[in-house]
C-alpha positions as CSV (number, residue, x, y, z in Angstrom):
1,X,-1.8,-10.3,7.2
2,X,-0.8,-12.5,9.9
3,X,2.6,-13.0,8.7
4,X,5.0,-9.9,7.7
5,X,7.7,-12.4,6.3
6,X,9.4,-11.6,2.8
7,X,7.7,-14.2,1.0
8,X,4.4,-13.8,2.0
9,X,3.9,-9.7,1.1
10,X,5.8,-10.4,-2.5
11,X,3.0,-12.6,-2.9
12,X,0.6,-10.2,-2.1
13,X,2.2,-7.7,-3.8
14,X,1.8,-9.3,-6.4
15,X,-2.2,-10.9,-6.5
16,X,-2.9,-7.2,-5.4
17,X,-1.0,-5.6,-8.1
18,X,-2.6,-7.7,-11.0
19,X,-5.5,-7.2,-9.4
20,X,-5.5,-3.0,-9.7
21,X,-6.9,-3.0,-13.1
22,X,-9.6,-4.4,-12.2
23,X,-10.6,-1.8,-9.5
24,X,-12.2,1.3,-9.9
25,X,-10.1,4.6,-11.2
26,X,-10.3,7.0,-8.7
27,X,-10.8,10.8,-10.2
28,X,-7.0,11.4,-10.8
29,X,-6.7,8.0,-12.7
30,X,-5.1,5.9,-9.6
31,X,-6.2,2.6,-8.7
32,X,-5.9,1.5,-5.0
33,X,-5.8,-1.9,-3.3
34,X,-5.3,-2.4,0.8
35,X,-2.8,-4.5,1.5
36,X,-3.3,-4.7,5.2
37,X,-5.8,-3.3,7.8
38,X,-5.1,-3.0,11.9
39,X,-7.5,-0.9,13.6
40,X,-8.1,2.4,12.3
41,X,-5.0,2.1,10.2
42,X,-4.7,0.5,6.4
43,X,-1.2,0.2,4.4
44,X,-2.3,0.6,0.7
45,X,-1.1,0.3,-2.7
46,X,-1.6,2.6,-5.1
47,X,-0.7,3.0,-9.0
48,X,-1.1,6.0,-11.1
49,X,-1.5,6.3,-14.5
50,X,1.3,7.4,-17.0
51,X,-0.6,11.0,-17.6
52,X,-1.4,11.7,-13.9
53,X,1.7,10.3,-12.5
54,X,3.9,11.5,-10.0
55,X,7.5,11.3,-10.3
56,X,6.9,7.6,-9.4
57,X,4.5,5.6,-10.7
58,X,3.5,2.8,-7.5
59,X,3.3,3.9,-3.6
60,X,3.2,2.4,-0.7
61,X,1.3,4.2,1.9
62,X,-0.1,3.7,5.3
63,X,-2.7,6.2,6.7
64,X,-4.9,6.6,9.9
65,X,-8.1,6.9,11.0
66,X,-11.5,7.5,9.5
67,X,-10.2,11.3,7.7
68,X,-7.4,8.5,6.0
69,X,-4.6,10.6,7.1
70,X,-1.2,10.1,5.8
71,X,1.7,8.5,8.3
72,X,3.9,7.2,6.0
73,X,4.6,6.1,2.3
74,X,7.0,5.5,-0.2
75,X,7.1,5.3,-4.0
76,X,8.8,3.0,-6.7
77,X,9.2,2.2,-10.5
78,X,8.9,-1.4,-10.0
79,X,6.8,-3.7,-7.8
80,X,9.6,-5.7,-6.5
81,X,11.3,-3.0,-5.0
82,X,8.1,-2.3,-2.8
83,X,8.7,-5.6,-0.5
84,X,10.9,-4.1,2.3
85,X,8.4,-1.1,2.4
86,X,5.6,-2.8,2.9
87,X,6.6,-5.4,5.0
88,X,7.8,-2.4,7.0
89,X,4.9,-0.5,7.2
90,X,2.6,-3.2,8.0
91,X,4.8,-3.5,10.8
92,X,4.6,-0.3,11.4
93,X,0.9,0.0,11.2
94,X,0.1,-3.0,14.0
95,X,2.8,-1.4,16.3
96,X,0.4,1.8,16.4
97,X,-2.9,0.0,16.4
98,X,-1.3,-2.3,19.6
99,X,-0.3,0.7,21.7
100,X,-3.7,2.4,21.0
């Protein structure tokens, strides 16, 4: 993601989020798309399932390195309120990977 305007992550918000279905369940139901990559560090979207949820049902998250772990994340009801976040944390996530 070259771009980290508003726009451009709704957009891929969005192909990503109607793409989770299509992606492999992990073992607790949850279905995981990366949204951006720098480096040893990936911001990711996940969505769990209405029996395995946690309190929220979508998350943001950016993690590190090869043991994926966890920096930063957020959760939400609703895709659109996810934008900020992940624009955000993809900003976030090339900060680290450029002072590395």
């Amino acid at each position: 993601m070259k771009d980290c305007d508003g726009e451009e992550v709704e957009r891929l918000l969005l192909h990503l989020y109607t793409g989770l279905p299509l992606l492999p369940a992990a073992e607790d139901g949850g279905r995981t798309a990366i949204l951006a990559r720098f480096g040893h560090y990936e911001v990711r979207l996940t969505e769990f399932p209405p029996d395995n949820m946690p309190f929220l049902p979508l998350w943001v998250e950016l993690f590190r390195g090869s043991e994926r772990e966890l920096v930063d994340g957020c959760g939400f009801s609703e895709i659109e309120d996810a934008v900020e976040a992940v624009r955000e944390l993809v900003e976030k996530a090339r900060r680290l990977h450029d002072e590395m």
